[in-house]
N, C-alpha and C positions, 0 to 999 in steps of 0.2 A: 309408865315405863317401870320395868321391876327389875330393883337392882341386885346384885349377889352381894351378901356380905359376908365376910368372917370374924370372927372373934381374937380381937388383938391381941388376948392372953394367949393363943396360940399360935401364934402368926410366927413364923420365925424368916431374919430378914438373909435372905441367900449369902451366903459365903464367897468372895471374889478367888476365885483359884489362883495361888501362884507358884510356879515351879521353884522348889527348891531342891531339888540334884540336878547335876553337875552335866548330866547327860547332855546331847545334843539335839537337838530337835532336827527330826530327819530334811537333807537336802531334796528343794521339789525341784523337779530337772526331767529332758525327756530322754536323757543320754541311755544308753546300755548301762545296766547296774554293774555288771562286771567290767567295765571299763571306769568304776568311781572306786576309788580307795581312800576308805577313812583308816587316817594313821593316829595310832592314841599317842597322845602331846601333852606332855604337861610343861608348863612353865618352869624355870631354876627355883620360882619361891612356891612352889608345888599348887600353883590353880592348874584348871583342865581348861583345856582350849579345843581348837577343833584344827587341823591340818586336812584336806583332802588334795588326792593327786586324779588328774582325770589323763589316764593311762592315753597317751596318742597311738599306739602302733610300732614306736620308733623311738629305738634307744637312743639317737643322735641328736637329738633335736635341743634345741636352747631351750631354757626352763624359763618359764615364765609367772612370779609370786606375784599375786592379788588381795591387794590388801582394801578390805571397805570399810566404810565412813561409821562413825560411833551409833548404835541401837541398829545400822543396819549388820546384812552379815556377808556368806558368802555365796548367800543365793540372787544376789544384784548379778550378778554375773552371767549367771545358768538360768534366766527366765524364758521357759520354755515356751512363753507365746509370742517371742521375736524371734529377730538371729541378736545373739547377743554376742558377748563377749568371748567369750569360750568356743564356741562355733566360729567365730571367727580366728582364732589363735590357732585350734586343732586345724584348720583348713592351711594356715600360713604355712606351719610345719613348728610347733610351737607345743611346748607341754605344759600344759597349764594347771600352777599350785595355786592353792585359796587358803587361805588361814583367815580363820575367823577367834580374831585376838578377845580380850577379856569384854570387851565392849559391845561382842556379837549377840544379837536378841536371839539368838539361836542357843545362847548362854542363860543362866537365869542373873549375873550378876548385876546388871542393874537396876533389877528389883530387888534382890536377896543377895545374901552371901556375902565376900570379903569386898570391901570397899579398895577402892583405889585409884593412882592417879594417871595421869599420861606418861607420867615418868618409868612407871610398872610398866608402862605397855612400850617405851622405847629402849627400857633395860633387859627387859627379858624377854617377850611377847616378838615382836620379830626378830632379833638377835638368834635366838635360838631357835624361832622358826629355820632362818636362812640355812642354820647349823644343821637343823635333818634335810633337809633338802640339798646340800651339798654331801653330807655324807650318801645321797644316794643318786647323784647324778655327776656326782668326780670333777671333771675337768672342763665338764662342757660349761658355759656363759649359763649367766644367773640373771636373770631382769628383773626389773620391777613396775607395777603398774597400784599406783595407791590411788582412793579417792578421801578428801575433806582429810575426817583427826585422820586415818590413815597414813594418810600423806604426812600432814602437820608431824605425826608422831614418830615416822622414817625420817625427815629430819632431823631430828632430835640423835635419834641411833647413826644416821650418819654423820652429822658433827661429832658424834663422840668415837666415832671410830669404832661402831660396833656390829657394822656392815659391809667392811671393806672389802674392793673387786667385783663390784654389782658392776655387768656391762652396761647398764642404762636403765633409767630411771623416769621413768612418766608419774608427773603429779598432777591430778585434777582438785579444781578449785582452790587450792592453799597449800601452802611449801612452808618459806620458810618469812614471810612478813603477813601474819591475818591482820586482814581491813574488814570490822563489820561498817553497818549504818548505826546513827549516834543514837539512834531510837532504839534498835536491836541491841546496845550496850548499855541504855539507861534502863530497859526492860529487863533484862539478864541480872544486873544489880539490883534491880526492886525485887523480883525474885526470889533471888537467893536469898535477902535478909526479910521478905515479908512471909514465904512460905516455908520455910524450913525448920520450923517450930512444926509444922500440920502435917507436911508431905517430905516426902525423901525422894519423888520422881516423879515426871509427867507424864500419864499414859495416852496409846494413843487412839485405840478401840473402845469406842464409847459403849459397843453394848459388852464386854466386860463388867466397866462399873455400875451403868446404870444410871436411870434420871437420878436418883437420891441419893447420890455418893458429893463427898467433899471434893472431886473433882471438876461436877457441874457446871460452876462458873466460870473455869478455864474452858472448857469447851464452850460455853456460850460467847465469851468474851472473843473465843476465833472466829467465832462465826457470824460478825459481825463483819457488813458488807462483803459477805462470801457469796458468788456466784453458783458454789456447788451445793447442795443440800448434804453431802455425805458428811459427816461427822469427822472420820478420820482425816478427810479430806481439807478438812477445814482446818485442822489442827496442826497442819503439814505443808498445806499450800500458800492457806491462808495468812499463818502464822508462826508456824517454825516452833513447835511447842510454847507459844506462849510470847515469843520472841519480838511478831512483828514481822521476821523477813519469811523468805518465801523459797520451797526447797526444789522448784522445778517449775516447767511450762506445762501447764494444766491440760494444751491441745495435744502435747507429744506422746502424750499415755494412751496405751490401747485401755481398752471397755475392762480386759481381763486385769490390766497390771494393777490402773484404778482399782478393781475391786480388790487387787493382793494387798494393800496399802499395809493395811494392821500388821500382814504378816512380813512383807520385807523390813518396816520400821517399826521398831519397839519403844518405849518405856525410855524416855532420858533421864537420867538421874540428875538431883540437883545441888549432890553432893560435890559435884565435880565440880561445879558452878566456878568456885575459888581460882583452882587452879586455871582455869577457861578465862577467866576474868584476868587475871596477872601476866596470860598471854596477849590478850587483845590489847591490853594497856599498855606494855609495851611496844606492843608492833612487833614483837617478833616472839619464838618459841623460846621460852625459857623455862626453868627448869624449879620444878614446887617444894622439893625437900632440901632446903640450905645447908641442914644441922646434921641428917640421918649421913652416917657414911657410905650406907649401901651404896647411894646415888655419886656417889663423889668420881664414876669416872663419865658420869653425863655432866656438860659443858654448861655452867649456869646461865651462858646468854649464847644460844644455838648461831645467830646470825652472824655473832663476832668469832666461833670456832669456824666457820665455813668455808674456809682456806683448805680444813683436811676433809670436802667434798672430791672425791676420787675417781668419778665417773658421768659422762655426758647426763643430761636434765633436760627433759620437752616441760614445759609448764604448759599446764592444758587450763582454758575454762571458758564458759559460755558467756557471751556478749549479755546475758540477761542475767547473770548471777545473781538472786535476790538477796544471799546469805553470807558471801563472802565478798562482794563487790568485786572492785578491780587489784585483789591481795595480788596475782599470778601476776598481774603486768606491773605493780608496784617491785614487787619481788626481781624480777628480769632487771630492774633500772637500778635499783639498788646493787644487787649483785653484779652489775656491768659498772657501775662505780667501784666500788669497795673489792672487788674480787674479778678485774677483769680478766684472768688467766682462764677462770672456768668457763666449761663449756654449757650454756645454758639459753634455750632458747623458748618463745613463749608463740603459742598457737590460742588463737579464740576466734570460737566457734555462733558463730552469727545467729541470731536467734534464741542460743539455747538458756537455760538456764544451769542447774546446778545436778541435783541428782539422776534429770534427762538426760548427763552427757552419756547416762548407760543405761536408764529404764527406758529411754525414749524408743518410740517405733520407729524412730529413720536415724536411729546413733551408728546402725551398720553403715550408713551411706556417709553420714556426716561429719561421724567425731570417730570410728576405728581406723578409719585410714590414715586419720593423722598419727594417731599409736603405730601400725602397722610400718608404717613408712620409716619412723623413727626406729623402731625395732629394730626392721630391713637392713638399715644402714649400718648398724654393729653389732650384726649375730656371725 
């Protein structure tokens, strides 16, 4: 057998690309391009974000903000090989906003660029989302539909009173009490203090780095007892970046969304780790900056402001949740103690897991009606 060789003095080892401007990485969606408007948004502490409005037809219609989960963005929503979310809401009579806050992989920041925490994204990042989307839809009802930090992180802005008159509010998987598993918590803590000398984030498209990158071992290490051979897959299903838990039902993915993997979920940063860790430990959403005043009109312990909750709550999440357990149903009994005036009720979805309550092939059948129906009732 005759092998090729080169000469190592010239060998030079590829360079891993990563974006650094601010850009957005374009929405993939099958909609009319002239029906999609990117509105340029920058946050009060001047990051770039992304706002899109997906024009219905019809000035009267209740607006509907979509907020997704951290390294996802706002193309969970617009996956053009279901019916998905969006298709669904323009059908109801529904206009639907998407903001893709500082956490969007459609962002380059959690690879690169200005660090920060959940506190940025429930101070400025929806607060003044909601701000341009009210200035350009006046008086009609405002909704909301969050999924995972999303969620978590609109709590945050509404205990502080920084999203007042939302007609109704759908949270999937986590509100306002996160429950991980003790394994998924004791992983997240090893973590953070064993890798954050080497890496600043976990990615999650293996052929990016390559066999010979210092990421290696975390991919191999998910892909232990994994059913799937895909890589990213394994990183995600298997193990949650690293984590142990698990970010969906493996059977609910069409062949197409499986192979989107890399590109709906990006890059977790393990910077955030801290602040992710001080929430969990808690049990409830609390607040990372004590000392800085910026933050001082975000409420240091969310669960205990949640009195000035202003608007009805569906707690949505899947009977299989591998990542958040049962936070939504904990959430519901808590808040039915401590806060029986608000109006708050909890839906779970038999079967599902966590990120299939929107990537799944049969989330139109299974998990928007329950959105829908909530909607219905106070638009």
């Amino acid at each position: 057998m005759i092998f090729r060789t080169t000469n190592p003095r010239t060998t030079r080892t590829a360079l891993r690309k990563v974006r650094t401007t601010t850009s957005l990485r374009p929405l993939h969606h099958r909609l009319d391009p002239a029906r999609v408007e990117e509105i340029p948004f920058h946050a009060p502490d001047g990051v770039r974000l992304g706002l899109t409005r997906i024009d219905s037809g019809d000035r009267d219609r209740p607006a509907v903000l979509l907020l997704h989960g951290h390294t996802a963005s706002a193309d969970m929503f617009l996956l053009p090989e279901t019916r998905n979310l969006v298709d669904v809401l323009l059908d109801e009579g529904y206009e639907p906003w998407l903001l893709d806050w500082r956490g969007s992989c459609r962002l380059p920041y959690n690879e690169t660029g200005r660090r920060y925490t959940y506190d940025d994204v429930a101070l400025y990042d929806i607060p003044e989302a909601a701000r341009h989307i009210r200035t350009r839809i006046g008086d009609r009802p405002l909704f909301a539909v969050a999924h995972c930090i999303g969620s978590l992180t609109l709590s945050l802005s509404m205990t502080a009173g920084l999203v007042p008159g939302l007609a109704g509010v759908v949270s999937q998987g986590v509100f306002l009490t996160p429950k991980l598993a003790g394994r998924t918590s004791l992983r997240m803590s090893l973590a953070g203090e064993l890798l954050k000398s080497r890496i600043d984030h976990i990615p999650v498209d293996f052929r990016k780095v390559g066999l010979w990158s210092k990421y290696t071992p975390l991919f191999a290490l998910a892909s232990r007892k994994a059913t799937c051979p895909d890589p990213t897959c394994q990183i995600l299903h298997n193990s949650a970046w690293g984590t142990g838990a698990s970010l969906f039902v493996h059977e609910h993915l069409t062949d197409t969304t499986h192979d989107r993997l890399a590109e709906l979920l990006g890059p977790a940063p393990l910077w955030i780790l801290p602040h992710l860790r001080r929430i969990e430990l808690a049990r409830t959403v609390v607040r990372w900056h004590d000392t800085d005043h910026r933050y001082r009109a975000l409420p240091q312990n969310a669960l205990d402001a949640a009195a000035r909750i202003d608007t009805p709550v569906l707690l949505l999440a899947g009977s299989e949740n591998g990542l958040w357990l049962d936070s939504q149903k904990l959430c519901r009994d808590v808040l039915a103690h401590r806060q029986p005036q608000l109006d708050v009720t909890y839906t779970e979805i038999p079967g599902y897991g966590h990120l299939d309550t929107f990537l799944g092939r049969g989330a139109a059948l299974d998990v928007f009606g329950h959105i829908l129906d909530f909607l219905g009732e106070r638009r």
